[in-house]
Each structure stands twice: as structure tokens, then as C-alpha cells.
DRENMIGU-8266 format. One line per field, with one value per residue: residue number from 0; x, y, z of N, C-alpha, C in turn. Coordinates in nm, 4 decimals, always signed. Layout:
N
n NUM / ...
npx X / ...
npy Y / ...
npz Z / ...
capx X / ...
capy Y / ...
capz Z / ...
cpx X / ...
cpy Y / ...
cpz Z / ...
//
This chain:
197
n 0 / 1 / 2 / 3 / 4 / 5 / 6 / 7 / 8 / 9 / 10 / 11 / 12 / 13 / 14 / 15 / 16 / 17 / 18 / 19 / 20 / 21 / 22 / 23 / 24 / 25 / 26 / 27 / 28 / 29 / 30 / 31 / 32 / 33 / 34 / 35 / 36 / 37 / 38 / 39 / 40 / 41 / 42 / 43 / 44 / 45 / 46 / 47 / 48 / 49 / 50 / 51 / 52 / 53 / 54 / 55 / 56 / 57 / 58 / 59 / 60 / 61 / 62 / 63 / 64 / 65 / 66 / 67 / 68 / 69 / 70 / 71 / 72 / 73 / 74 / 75 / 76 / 77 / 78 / 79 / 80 / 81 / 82 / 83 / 84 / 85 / 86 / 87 / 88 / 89 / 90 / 91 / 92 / 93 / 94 / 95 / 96 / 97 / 98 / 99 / 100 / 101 / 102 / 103 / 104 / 105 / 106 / 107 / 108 / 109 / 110 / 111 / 112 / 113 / 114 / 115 / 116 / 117 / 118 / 119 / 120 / 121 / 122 / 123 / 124 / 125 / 126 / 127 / 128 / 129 / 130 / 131 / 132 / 133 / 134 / 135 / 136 / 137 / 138 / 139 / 140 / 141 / 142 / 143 / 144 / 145 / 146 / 147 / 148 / 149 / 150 / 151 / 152 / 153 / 154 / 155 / 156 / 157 / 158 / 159 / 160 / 161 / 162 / 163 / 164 / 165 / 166 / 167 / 168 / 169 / 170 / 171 / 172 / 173 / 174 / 175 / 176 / 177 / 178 / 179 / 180 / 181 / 182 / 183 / 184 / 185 / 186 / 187 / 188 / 189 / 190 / 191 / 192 / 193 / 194 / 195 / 196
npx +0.0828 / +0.0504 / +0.1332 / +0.0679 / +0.3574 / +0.3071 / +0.0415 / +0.1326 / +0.2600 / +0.0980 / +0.1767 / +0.1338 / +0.2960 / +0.3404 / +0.4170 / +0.4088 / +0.5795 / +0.5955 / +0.5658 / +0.7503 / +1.0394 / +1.0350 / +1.1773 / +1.4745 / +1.7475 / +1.9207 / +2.2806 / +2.4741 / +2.5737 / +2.9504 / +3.1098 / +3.1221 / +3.3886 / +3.3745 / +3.2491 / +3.3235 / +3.5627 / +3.5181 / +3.5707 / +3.4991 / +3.1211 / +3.0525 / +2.8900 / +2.5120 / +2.2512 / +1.9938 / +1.6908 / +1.6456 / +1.3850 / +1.4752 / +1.7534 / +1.9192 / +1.6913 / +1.6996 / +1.9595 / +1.9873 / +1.8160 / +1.9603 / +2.1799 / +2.1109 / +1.8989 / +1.9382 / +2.1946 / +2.4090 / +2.7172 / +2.7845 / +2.8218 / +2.8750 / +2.9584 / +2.8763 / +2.6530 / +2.4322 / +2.3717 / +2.4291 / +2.6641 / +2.6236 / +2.6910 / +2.7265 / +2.9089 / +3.1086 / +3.2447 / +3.1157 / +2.9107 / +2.6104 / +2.4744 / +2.3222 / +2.0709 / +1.9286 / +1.6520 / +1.4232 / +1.0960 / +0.8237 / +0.8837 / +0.9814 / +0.9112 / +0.7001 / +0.9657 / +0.9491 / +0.8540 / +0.9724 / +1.2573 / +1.3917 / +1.6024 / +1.8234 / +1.9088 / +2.1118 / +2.0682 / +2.1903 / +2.0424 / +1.6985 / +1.5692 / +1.7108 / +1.5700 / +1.3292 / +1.3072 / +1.4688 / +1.2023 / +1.0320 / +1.1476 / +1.1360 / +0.8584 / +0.7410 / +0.8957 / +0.7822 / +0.6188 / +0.7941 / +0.9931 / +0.9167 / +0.7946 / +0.6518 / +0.3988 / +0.5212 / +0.5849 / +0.5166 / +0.7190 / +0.8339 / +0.8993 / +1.0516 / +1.1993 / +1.4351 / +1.5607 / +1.4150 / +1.2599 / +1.1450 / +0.9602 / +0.9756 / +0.8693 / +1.0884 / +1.1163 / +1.1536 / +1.0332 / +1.1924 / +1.2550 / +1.3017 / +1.4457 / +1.4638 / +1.6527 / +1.7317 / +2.0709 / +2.3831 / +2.7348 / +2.8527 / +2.6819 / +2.3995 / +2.6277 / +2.6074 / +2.4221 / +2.4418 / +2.6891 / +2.5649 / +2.4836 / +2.2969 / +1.9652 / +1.6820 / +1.3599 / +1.1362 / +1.3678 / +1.5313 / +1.3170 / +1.1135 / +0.9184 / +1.0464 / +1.2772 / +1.6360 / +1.7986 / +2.0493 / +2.1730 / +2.3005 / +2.1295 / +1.8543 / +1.5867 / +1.6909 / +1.6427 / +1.5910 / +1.6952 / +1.5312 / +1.4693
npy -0.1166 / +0.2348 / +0.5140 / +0.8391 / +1.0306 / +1.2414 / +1.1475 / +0.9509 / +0.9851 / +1.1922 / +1.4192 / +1.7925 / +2.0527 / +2.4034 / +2.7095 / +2.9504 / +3.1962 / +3.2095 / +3.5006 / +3.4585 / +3.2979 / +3.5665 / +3.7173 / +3.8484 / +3.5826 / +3.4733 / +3.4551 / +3.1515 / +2.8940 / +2.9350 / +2.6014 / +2.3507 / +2.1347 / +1.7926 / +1.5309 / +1.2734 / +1.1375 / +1.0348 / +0.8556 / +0.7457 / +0.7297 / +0.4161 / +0.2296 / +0.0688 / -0.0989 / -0.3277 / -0.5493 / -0.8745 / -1.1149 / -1.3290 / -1.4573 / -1.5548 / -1.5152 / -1.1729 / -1.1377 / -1.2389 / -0.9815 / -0.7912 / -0.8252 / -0.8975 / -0.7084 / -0.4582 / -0.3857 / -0.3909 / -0.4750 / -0.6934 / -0.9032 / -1.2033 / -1.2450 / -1.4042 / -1.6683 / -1.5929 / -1.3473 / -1.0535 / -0.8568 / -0.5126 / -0.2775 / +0.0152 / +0.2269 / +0.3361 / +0.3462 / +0.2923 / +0.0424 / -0.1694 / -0.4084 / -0.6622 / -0.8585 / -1.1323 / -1.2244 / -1.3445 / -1.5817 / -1.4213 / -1.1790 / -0.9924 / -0.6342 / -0.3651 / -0.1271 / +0.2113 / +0.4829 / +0.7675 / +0.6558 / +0.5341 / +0.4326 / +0.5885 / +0.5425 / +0.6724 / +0.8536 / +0.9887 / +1.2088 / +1.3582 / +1.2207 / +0.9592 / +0.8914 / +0.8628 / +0.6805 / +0.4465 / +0.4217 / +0.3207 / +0.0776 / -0.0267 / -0.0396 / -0.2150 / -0.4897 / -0.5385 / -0.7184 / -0.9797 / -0.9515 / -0.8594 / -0.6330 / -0.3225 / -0.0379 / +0.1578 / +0.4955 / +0.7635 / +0.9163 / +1.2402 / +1.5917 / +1.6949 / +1.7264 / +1.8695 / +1.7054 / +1.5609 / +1.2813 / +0.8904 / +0.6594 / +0.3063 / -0.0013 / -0.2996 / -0.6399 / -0.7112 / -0.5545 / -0.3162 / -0.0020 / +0.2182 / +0.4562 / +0.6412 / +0.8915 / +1.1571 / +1.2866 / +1.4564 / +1.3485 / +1.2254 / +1.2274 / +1.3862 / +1.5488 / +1.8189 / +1.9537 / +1.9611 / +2.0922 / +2.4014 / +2.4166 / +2.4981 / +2.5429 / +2.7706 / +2.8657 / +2.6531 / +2.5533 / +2.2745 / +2.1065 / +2.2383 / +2.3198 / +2.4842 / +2.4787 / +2.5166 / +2.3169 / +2.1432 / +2.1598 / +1.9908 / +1.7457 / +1.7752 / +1.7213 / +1.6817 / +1.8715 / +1.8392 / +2.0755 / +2.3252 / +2.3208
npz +0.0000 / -0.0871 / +0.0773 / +0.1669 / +0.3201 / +0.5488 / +0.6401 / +0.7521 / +0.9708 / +1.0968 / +1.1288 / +1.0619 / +0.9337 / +0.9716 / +0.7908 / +0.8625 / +1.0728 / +1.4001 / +1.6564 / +1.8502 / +1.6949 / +1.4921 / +1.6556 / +1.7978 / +1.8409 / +2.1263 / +2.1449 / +2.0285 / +2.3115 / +2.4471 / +2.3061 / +2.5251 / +2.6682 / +2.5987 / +2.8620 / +2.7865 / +2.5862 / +2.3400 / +2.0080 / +1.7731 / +1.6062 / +1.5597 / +1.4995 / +1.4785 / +1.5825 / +1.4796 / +1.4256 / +1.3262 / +1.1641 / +1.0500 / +0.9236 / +0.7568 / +0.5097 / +0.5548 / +0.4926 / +0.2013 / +0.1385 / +0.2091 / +0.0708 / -0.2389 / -0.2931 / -0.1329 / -0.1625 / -0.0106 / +0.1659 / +0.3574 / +0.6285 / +0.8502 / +1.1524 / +1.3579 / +1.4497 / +1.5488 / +1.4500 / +1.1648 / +0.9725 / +0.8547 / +0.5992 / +0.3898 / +0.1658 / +0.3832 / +0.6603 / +0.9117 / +1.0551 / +1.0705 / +1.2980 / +1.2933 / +1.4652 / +1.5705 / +1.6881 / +1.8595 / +1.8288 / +1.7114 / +1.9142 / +1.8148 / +1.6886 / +1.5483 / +1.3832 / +1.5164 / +1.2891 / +1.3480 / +1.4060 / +1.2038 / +0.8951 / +0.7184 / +0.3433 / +0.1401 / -0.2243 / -0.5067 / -0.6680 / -0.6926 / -0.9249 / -0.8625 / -0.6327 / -0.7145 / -0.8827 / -0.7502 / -0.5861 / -0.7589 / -0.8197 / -0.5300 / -0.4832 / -0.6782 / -0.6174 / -0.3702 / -0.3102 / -0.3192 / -0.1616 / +0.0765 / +0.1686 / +0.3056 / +0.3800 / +0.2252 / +0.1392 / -0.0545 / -0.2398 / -0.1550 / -0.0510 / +0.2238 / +0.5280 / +0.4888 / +0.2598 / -0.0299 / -0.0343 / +0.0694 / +0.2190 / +0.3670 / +0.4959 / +0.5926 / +0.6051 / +0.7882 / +0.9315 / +0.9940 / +0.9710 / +0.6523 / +0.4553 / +0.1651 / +0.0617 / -0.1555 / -0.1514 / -0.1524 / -0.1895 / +0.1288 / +0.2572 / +0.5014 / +0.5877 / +0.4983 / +0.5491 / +0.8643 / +0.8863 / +0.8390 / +1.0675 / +1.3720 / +1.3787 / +1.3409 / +1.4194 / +1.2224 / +1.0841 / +0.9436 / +0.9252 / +0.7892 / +0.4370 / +0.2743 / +0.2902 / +0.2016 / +0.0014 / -0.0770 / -0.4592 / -0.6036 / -0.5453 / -0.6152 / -0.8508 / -1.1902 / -1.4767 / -1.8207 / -2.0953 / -2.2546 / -2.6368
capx +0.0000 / +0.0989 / +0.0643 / +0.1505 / +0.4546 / +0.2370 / -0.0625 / +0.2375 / +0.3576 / -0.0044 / +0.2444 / +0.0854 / +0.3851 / +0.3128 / +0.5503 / +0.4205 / +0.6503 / +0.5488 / +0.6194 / +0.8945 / +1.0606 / +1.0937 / +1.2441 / +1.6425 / +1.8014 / +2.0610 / +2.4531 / +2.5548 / +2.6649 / +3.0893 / +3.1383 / +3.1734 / +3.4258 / +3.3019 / +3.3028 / +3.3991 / +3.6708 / +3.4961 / +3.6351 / +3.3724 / +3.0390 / +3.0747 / +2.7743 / +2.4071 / +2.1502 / +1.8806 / +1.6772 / +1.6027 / +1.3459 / +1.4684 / +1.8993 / +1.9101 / +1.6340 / +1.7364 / +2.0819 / +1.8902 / +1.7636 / +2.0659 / +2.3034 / +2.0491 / +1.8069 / +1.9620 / +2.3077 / +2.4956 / +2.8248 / +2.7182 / +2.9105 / +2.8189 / +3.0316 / +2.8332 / +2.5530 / +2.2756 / +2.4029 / +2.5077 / +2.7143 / +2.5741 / +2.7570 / +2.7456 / +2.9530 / +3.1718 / +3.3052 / +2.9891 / +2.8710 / +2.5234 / +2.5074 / +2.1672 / +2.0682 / +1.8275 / +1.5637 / +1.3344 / +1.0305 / +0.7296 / +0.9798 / +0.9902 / +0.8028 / +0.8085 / +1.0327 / +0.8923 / +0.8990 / +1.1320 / +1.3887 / +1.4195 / +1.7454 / +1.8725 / +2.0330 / +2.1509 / +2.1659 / +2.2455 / +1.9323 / +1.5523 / +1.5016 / +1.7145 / +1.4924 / +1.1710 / +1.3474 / +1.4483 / +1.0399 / +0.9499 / +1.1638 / +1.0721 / +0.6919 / +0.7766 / +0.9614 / +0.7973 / +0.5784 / +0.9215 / +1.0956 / +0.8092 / +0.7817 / +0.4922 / +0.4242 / +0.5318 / +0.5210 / +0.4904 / +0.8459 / +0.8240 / +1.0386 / +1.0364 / +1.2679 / +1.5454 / +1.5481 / +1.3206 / +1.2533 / +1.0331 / +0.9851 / +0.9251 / +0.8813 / +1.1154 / +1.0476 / +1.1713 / +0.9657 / +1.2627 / +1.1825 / +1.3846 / +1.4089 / +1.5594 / +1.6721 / +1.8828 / +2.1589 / +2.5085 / +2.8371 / +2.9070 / +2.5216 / +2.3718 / +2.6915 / +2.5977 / +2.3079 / +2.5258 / +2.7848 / +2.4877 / +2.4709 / +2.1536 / +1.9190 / +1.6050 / +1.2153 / +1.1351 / +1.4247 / +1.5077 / +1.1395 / +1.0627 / +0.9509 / +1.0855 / +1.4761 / +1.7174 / +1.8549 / +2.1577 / +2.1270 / +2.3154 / +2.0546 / +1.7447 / +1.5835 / +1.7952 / +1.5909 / +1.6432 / +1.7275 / +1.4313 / +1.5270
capy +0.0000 / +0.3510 / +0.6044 / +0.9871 / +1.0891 / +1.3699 / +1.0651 / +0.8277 / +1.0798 / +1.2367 / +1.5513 / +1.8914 / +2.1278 / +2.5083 / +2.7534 / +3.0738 / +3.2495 / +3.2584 / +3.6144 / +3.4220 / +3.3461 / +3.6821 / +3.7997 / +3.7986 / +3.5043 / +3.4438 / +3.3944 / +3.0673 / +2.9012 / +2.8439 / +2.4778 / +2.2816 / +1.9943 / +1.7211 / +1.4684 / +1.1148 / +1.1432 / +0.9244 / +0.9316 / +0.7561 / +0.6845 / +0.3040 / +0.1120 / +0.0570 / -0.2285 / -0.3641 / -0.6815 / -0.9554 / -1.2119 / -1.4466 / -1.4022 / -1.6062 / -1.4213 / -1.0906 / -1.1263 / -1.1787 / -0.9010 / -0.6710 / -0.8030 / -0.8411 / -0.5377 / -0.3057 / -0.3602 / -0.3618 / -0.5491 / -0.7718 / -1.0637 / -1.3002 / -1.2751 / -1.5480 / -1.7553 / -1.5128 / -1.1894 / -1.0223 / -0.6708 / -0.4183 / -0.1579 / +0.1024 / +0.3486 / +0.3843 / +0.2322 / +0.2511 / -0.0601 / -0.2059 / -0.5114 / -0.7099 / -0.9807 / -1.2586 / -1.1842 / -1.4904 / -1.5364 / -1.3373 / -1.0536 / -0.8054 / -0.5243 / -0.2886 / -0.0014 / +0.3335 / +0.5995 / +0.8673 / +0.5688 / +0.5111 / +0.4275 / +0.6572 / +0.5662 / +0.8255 / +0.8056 / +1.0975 / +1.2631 / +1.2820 / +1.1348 / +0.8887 / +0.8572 / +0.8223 / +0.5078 / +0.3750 / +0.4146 / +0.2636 / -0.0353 / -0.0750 / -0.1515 / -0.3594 / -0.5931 / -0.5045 / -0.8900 / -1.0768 / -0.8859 / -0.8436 / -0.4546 / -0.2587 / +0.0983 / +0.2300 / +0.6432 / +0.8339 / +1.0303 / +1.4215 / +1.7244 / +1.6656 / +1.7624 / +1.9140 / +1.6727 / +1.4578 / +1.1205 / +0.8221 / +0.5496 / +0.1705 / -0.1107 / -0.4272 / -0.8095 / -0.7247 / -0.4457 / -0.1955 / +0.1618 / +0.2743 / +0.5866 / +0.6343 / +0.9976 / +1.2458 / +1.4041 / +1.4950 / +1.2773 / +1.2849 / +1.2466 / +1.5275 / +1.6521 / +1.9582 / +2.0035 / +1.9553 / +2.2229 / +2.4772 / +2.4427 / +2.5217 / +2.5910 / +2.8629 / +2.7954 / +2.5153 / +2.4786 / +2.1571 / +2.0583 / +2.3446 / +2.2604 / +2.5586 / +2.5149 / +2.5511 / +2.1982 / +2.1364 / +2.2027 / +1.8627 / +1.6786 / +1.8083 / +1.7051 / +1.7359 / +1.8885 / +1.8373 / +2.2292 / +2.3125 / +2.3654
capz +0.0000 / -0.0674 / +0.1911 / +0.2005 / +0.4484 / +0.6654 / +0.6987 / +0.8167 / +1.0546 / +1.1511 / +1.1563 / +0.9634 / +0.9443 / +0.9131 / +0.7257 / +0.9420 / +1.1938 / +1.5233 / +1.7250 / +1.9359 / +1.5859 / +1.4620 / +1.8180 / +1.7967 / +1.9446 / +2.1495 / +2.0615 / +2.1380 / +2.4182 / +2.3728 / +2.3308 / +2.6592 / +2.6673 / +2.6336 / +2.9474 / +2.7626 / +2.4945 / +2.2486 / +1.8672 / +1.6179 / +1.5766 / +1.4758 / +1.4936 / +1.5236 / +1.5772 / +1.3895 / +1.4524 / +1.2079 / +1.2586 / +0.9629 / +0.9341 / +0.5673 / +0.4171 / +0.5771 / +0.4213 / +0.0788 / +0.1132 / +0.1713 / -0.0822 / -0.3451 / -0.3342 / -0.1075 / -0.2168 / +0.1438 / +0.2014 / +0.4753 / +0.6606 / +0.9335 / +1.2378 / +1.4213 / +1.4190 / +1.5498 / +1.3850 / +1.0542 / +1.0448 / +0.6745 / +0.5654 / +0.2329 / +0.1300 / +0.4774 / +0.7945 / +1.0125 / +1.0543 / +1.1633 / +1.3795 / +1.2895 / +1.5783 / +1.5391 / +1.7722 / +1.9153 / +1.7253 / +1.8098 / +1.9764 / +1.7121 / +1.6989 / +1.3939 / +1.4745 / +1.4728 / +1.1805 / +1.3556 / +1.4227 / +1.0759 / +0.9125 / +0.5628 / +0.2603 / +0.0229 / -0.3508 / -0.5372 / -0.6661 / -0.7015 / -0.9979 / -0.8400 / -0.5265 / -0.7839 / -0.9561 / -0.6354 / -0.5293 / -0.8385 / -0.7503 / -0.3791 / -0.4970 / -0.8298 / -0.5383 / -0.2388 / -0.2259 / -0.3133 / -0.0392 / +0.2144 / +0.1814 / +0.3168 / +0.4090 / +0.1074 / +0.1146 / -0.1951 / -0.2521 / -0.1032 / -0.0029 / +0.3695 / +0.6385 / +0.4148 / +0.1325 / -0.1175 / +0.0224 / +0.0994 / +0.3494 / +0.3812 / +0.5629 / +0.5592 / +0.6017 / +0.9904 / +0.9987 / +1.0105 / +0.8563 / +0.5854 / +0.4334 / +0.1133 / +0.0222 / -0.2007 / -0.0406 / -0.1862 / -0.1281 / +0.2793 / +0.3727 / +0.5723 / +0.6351 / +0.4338 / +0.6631 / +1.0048 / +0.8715 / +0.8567 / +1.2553 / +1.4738 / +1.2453 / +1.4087 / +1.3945 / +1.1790 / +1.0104 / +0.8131 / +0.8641 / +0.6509 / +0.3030 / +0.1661 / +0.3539 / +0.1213 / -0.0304 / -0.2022 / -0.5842 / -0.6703 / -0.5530 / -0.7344 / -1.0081 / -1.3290 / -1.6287 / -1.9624 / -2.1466 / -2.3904 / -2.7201
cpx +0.0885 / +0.0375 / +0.0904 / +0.2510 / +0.3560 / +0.1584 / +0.0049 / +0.2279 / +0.2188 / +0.0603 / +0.2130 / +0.2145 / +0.3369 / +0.4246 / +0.5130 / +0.5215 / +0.5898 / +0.6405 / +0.7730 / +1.0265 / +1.1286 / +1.1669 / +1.3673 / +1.6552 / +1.9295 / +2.1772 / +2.4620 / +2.5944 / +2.8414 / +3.0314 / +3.1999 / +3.2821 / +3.4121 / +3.3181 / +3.3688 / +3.4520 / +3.6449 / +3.5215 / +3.5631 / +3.2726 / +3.0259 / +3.0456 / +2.6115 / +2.3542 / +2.0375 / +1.8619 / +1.6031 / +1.4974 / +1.4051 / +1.6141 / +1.9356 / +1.8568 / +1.6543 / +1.8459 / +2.1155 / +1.8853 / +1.8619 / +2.1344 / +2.2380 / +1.9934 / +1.8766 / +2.0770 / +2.4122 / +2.6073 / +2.7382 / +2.8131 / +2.8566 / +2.8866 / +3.0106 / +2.6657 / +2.4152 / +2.2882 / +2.4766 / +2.5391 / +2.7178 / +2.7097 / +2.7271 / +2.8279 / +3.0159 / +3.2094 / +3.2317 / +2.9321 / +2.7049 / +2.5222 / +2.3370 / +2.1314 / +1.9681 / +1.7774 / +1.4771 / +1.2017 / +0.8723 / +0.8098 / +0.9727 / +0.9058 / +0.8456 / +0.8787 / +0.9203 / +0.9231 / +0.9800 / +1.2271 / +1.3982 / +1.5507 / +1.7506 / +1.9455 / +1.9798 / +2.1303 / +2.1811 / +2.1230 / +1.8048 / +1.4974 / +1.5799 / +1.6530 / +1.3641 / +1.2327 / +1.3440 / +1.2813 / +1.0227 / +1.0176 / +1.1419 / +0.8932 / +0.7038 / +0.8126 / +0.9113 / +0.6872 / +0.7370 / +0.9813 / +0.9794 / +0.7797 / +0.6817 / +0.5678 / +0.5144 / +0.4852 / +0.5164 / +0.6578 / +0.7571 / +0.9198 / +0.9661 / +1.1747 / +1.4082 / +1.5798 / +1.4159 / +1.3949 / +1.0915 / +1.0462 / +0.9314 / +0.9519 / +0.9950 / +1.0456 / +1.0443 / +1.1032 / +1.0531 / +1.2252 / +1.3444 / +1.3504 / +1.5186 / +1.5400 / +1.7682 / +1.9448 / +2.3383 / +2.6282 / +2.8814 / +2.7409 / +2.4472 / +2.4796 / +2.7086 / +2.5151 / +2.4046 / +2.5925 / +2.7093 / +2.4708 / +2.3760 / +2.0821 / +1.7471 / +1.4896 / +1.2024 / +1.2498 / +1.4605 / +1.4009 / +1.0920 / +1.0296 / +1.0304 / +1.2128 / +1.5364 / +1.7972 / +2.0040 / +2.1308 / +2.1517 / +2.2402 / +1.8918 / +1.7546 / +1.6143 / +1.6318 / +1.6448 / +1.6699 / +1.6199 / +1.5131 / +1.6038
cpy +0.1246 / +0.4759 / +0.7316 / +0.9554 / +1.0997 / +1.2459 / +0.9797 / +0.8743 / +1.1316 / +1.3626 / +1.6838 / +1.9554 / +2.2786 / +2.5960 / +2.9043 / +3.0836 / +3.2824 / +3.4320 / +3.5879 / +3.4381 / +3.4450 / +3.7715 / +3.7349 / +3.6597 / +3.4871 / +3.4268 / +3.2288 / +3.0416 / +2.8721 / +2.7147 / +2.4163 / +2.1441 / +1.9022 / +1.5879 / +1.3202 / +1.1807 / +1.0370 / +0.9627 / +0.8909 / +0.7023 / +0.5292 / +0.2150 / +0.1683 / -0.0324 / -0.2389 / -0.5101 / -0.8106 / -1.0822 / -1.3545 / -1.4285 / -1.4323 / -1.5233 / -1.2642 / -1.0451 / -1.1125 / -1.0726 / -0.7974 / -0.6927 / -0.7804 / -0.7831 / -0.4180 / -0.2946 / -0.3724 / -0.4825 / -0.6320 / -0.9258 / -1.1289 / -1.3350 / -1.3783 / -1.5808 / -1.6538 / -1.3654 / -1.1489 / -0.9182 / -0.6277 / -0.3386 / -0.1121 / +0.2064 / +0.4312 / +0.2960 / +0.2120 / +0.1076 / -0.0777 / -0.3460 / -0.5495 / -0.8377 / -1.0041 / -1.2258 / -1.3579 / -1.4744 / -1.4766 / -1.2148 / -0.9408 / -0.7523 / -0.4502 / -0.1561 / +0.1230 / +0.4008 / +0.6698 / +0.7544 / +0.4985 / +0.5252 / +0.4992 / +0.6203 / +0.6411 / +0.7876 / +1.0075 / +1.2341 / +1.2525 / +1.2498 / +0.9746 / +0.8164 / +0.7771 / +0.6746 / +0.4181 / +0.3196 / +0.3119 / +0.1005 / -0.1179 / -0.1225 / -0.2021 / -0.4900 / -0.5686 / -0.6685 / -0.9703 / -1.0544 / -0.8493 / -0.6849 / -0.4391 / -0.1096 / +0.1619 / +0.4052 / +0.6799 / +0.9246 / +1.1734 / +1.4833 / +1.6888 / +1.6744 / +1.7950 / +1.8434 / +1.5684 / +1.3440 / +1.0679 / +0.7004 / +0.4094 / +0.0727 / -0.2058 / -0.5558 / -0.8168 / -0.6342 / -0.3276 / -0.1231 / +0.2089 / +0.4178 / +0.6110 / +0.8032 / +1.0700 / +1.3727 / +1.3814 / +1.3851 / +1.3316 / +1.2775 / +1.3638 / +1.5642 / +1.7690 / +2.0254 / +2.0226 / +2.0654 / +2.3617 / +2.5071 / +2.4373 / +2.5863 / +2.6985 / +2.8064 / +2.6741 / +2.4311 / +2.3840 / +2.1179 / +2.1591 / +2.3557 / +2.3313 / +2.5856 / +2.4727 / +2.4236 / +2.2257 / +2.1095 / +2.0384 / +1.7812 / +1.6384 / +1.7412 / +1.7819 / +1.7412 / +1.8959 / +1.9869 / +2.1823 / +2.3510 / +2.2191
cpz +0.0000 / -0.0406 / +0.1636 / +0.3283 / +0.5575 / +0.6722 / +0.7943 / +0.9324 / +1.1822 / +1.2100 / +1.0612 / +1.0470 / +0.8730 / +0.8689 / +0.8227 / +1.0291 / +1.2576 / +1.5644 / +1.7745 / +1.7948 / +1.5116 / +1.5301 / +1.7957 / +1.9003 / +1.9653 / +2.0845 / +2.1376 / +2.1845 / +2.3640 / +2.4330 / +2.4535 / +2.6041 / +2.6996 / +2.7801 / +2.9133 / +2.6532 / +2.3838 / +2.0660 / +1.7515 / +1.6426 / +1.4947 / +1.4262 / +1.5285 / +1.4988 / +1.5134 / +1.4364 / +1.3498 / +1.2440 / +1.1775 / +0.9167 / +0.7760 / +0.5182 / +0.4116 / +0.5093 / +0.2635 / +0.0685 / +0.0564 / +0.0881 / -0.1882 / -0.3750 / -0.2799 / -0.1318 / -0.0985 / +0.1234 / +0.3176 / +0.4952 / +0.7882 / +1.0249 / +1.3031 / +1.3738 / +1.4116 / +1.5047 / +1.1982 / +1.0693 / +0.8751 / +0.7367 / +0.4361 / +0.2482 / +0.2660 / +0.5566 / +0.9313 / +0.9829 / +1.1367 / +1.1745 / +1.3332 / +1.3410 / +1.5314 / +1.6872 / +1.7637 / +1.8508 / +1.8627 / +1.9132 / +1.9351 / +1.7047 / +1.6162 / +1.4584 / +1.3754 / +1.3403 / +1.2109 / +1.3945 / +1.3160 / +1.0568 / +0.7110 / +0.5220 / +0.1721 / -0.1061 / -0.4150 / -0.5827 / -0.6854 / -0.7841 / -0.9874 / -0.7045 / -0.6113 / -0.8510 / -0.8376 / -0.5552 / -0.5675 / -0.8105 / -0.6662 / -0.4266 / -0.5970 / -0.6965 / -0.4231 / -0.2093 / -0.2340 / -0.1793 / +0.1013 / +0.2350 / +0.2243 / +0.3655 / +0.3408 / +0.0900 / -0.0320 / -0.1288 / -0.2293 / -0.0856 / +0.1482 / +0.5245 / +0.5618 / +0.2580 / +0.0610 / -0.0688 / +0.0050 / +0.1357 / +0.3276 / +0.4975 / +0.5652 / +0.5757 / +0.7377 / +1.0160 / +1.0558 / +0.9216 / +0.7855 / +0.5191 / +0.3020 / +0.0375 / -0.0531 / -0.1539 / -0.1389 / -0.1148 / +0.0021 / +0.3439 / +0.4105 / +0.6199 / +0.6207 / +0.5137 / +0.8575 / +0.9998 / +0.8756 / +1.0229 / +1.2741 / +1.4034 / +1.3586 / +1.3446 / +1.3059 / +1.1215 / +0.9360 / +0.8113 / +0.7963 / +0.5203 / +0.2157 / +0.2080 / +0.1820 / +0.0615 / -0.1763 / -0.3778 / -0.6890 / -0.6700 / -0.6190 / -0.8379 / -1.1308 / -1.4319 / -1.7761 / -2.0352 / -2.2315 / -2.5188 / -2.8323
//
């Protein structure tokens, strides 16, 4: 089935400025140091209920490196040195994960998000898909969300080589900011038009 985003979400976003808003704000605070000395971001979890078919999944649709440290786990990766760890959960355990704990991959732009769509529901009985959004502009870039076979939320969006690090380098962003439909997105990622003529 394919849903809208905002119905997913049951989130209406307005573009007005509140009073507060238009009232100067603060300088920021200086940077505190931090209390643990930690140096990378290196992992995250995901839970699988089926470890074979799961592994399917990622090499042949979503494309992920993926290896099999032990019996009840596999560890993805794309396009870096973050790794996610994906445990075999007991059956009847899983629960689908939420929409904001959704996990993003990138490709380059939105007429490569709309192919990607069109893929995810061509294959979404083979692969167990559901919750299928419709592609949007939505929290800084064009995206759109799905289900897996484990019931993890994906999110597949266009964003420039480096991820949202274009968005991070912007800093603290004031009233709605990246939920804004009309924030400011990198130009590479847009849809390419053909020149008339």
C-alpha cells in the first residue's frame, strides 16, 4: 500500500513564523568539553526475525556489504566504515520499529529517489515490503519510506556525497528549520531537467 509521508507521521507542518521566531536570538553558548573522549560513531543495531532471508535481502536489493560474524548476527555496511550489527531476535519478539527511528540511505538525486520508489513496490511482495510512502520534499530533502520483512523503517533519500553533512555544517538551524519545506537543499541533488530547445 501507498501512503503519504504527513498521513504516516499524523504531523501537519506550518511555514508561518510565530512572534517568538521573529524575536532575535541568542549567541551561542561556547562549546563545553566534552566529558567522555569518544572518537567515532561506529555502529548501530537492527533486529532480524529471519537471518538467511534478511541477508537476501541486503546483498540483493539493497546492495549492502554484509558478513556473518556469528551464528545469530550479521554486520551491513554502504559506502563507509559505520557498521550495523543485525541480531536474530526470538520469534514473536519483534516489533516494527517506529517511523522517527528510521534508518537513511543516500543516492544521489531525485530522480534517483523516484526510480528507487518505483523499484521498492515492483519488489515489495518478493521482499516483504509494506508501508510504502509516496516520494516528497520533507525535512530538508526529497525522500520516501518503507517497511522491511523485519519491519525496520527505511528511508531512502537524495543528499550529496558525505550524507547530511551539508546540513550539520549549517549548525543550529532557528524555527522550523530543516522541517521546513521551503529550507534551502543542495542544488546537486534536485531534479535534473532536460534544457528546452
Amino acid at each position: 500500500m501507498i501512503r503519504n509521508c504527513e498521513r504516516l507521521t499524523g504531523v501537519f507542518m506550518s511555514e508561518s513564523k510565530t512572534e517568538g521566531e521573529n524575536a532575535e536570538q541568542p549567541a551561542p553558548a561556547k562549546k563545553k568539553e566534552p566529558t567522555l573522549n569518544l572518537k567515532f560513531l561506529s555502529h548501530g543495531t537492527l533486529e532480524s526475525k529471519d537471518l538467511d532471508f534478511t541477508r537476501r535481502f541486503y546483498e540483493e536489493f539493497m546492495g549492502f556489504e554484509v558478513i556473518r560474524p556469528a551464528k545469530i548476527s550479521l554486520w551491513i555496511r554502504l559506502g563507509g566504515n559505520n557498521i550495523y550489527a543485525v541480531v536474530q531476535v526470538m520469534e514473536g519478539k519483534k516489533s516494527e520499529m517506529t517511523f522517527l527511528n528510521h534508518n537513511g540511505v543516500d543516492v544521489e538525486t531525485e530522480d534517483d529517489v523516484d526510480e528507487a520508489h518505483r523499484l521498492v513496490v515492483r519488489d515489495a511482495e518478493k521482499w516483504r515490503l509494506h508501508k510504502i510512502s509516496k516520494p516528497a520534499v520533507q525535512h530538508g530533502t526529497y525522500s520516501f519510506y518503507f517497511w522491511d520483512c523485519d519491519d525496520n523503517a527505511w528511508e531512502i533519500l537524495a543528499n550529496p556525497p558525505g550524507g547530511y553533512s551539508w546540513m550539520f555544517e549549517r549548525g543550529d538551524q532557528e524555527g522550523l528549520g530543516h522541517m521546513s519545506r521551503k529550507f534551502e537543499r543542495p542544488e546537486s541533488t534536485r531534479r535534473r531537467t532536460k534544457p528546452q530547445g
